[in-house]
SELUMLUM-702349 format. One line per 10 residues: number of its first residue (from 1); their letters; for each residue x, y, z of N, C-alpha, C. Coordinates in steps of 0.1 Angstrom, whole numbers. Example, Ala and Ser with C-alpha at 12.3 -4.5 7.8 and 13.67 -1.06 7.14 Angstrom:
1 = as = 132:-57:78:123:-45:78:132:-33:78  128:-22:71:137:-11:71:129:0:79 $
This chain:
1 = xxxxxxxxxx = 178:367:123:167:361:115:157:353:124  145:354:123:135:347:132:134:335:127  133:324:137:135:306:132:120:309:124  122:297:119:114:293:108:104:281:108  93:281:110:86:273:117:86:261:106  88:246:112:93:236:110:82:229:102  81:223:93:69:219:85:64:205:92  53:205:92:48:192:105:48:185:94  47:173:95:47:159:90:33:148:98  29:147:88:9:142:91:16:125:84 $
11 = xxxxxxxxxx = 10:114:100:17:103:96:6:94:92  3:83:85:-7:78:77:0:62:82  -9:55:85:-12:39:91:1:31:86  5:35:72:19:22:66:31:27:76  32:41:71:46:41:83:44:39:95  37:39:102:34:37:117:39:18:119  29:13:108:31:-3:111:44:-9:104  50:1:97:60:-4:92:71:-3:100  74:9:114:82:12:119:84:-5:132  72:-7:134:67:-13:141:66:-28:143 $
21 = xxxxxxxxxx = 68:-33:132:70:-45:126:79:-49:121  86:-55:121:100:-54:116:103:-63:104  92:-66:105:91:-78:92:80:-71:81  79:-61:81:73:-56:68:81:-51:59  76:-50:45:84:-45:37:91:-29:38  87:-20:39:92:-5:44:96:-7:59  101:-13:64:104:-12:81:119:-5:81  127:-4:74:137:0:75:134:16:71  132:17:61:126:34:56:119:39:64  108:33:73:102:43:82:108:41:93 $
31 = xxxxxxxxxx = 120:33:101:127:37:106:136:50:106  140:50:96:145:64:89:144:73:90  130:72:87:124:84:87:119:90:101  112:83:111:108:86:123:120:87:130  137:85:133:147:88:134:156:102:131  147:105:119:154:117:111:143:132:114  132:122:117:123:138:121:125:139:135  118:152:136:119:156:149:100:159:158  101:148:167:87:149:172:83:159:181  71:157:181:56:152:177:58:151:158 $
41 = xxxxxxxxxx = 50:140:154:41:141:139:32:137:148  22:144:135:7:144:137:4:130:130  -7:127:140:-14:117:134:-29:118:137  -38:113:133:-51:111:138:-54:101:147  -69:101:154:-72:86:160:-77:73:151  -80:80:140:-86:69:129:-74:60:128  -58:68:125:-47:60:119:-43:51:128  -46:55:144:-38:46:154:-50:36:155  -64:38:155:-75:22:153:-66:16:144  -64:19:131:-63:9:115:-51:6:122 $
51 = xxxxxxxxxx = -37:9:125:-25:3:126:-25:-1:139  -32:0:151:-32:-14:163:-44:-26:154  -55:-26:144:-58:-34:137:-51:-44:133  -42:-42:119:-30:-46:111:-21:-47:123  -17:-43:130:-8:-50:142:-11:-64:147  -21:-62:150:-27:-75:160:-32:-88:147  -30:-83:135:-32:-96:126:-20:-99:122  -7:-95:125:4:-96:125:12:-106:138  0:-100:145:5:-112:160:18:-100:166  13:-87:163:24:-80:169:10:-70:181 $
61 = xxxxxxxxxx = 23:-67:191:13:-54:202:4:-45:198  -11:-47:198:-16:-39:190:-17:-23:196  -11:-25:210:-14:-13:218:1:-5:216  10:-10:207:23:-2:201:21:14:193  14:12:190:12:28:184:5:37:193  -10:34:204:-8:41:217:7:44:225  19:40:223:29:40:228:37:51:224  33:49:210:42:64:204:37:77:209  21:74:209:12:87:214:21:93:234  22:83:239:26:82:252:41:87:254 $
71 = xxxxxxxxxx = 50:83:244:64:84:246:67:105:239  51:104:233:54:121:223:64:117:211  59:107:205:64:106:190:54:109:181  42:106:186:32:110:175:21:119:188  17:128:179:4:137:184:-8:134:178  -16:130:188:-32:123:181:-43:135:179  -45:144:167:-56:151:169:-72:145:166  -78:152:174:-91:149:170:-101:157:156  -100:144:145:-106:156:130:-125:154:129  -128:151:141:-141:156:138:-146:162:150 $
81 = xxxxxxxxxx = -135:177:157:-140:183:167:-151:192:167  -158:196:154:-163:205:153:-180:202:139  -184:210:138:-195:203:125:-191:208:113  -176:219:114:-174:228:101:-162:210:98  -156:204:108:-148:195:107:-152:181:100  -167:176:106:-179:165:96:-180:171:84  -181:186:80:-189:188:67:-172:185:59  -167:189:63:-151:186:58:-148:175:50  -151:159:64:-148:149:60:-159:143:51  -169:148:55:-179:141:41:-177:146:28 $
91 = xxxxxxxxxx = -175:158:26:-170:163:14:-160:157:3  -149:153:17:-135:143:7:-144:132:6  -148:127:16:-155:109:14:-163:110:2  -174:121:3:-181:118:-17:-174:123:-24  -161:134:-22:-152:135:-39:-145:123:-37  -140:119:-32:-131:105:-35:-140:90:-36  -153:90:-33:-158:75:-30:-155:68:-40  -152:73:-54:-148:63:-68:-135:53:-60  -128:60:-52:-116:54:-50:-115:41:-41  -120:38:-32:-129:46:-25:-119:56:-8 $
101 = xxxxxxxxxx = -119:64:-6:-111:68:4:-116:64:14  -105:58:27:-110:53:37:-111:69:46  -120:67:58:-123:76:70:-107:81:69  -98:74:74:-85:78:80:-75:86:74  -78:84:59:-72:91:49:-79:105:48  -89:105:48:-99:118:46:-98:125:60  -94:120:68:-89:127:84:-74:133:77  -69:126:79:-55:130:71:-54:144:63  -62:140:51:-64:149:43:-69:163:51  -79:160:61:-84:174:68:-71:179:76 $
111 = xxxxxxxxxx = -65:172:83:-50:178:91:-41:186:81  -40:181:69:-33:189:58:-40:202:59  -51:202:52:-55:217:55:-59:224:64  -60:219:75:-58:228:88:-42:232:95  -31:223:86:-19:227:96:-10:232:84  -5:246:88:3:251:77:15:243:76  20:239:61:33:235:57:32:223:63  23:214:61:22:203:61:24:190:51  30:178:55:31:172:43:26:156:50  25:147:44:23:133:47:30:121:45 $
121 = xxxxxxxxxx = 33:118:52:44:105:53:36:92:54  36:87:42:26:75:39:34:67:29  26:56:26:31:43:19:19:43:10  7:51:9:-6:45:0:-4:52:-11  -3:54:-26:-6:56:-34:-17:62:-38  -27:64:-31:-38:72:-34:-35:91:-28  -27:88:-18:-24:102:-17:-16:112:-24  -16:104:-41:-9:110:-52:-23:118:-56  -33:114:-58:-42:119:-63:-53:127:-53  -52:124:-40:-58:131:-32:-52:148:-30 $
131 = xxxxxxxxxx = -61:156:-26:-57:171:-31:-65:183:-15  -57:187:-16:-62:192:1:-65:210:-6  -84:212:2:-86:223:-5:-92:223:-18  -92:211:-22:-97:210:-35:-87:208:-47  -78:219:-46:-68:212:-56:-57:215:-57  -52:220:-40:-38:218:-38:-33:205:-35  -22:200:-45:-10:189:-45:-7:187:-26  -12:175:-24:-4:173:-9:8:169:-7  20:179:-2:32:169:-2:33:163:6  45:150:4:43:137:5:57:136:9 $
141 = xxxx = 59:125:19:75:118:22:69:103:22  74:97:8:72:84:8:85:75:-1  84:69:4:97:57:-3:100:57:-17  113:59:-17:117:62:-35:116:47:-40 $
């Protein structure tokens, strides 16, 4: 039987800072979880800005999540390589602005539909209602 190609896992700013912080509320579950997967997860450059942000207001290393990038825990893609990539992200940013979607989420959401059998490991709540493609369900690995 030919292996079965492994479903990537698209990582979103909470589990990163939660792995990372030890004093947050999910730090133990996204230990867990980054333990139980097998790397690279994808991430974007937007998620590693926002979570060395929220790091360094924490008074923790903000340069900790470049670290993951460096060790090959997390793979940083770039989601605005192209102009078919901008027309992308503008699209989610005006269907979602009611909410309002940040940049990093709407990167996110673009990694979904560019990487087959993808799902998202996040802590935000809005990625229940966010839809990759228009109106395929994004699966999700997030805390019961």
């Amino acid at each position: 039987m030919p292996a079965v190609p492994r479903p990537t896992v698209v990582v979103d700013t909470g589990p990163i800072v939660a792995l990372l912080d030890a004093g947050e509320a999910h730090h133990e579950w996204a230990r867990q979880q980054f333990d139980a997967l097998r790397p690279p997860l994808l991430t974007c450059e937007a998620v590693i800005s926002e979570a060395a942000f929220l790091l360094r207001r924490v008074g923790a290393d903000p340069g900790l999540p470049v670290t993951l990038a460096e060790r090959g825990v997390l793979q940083v893609a770039r989601c605005m390589a192209s102009t078919d990539d901008a027309r992308a992200l503008g699209r989610l940013l005006r269907q979602y602005a009611n909410m309002p979607m940040s940049f990093a989420d709407a990167c996110l959401v673009r990694l979904v539909e560019c990487t087959d059998d993808a799902s998202v490991m996040t802590l935000d709540g809005d990625f229940h209602v966010y839809r990759q493609s228009g109106r395929r369900v994004i699966p999700l690995l997030v805390p019961e």
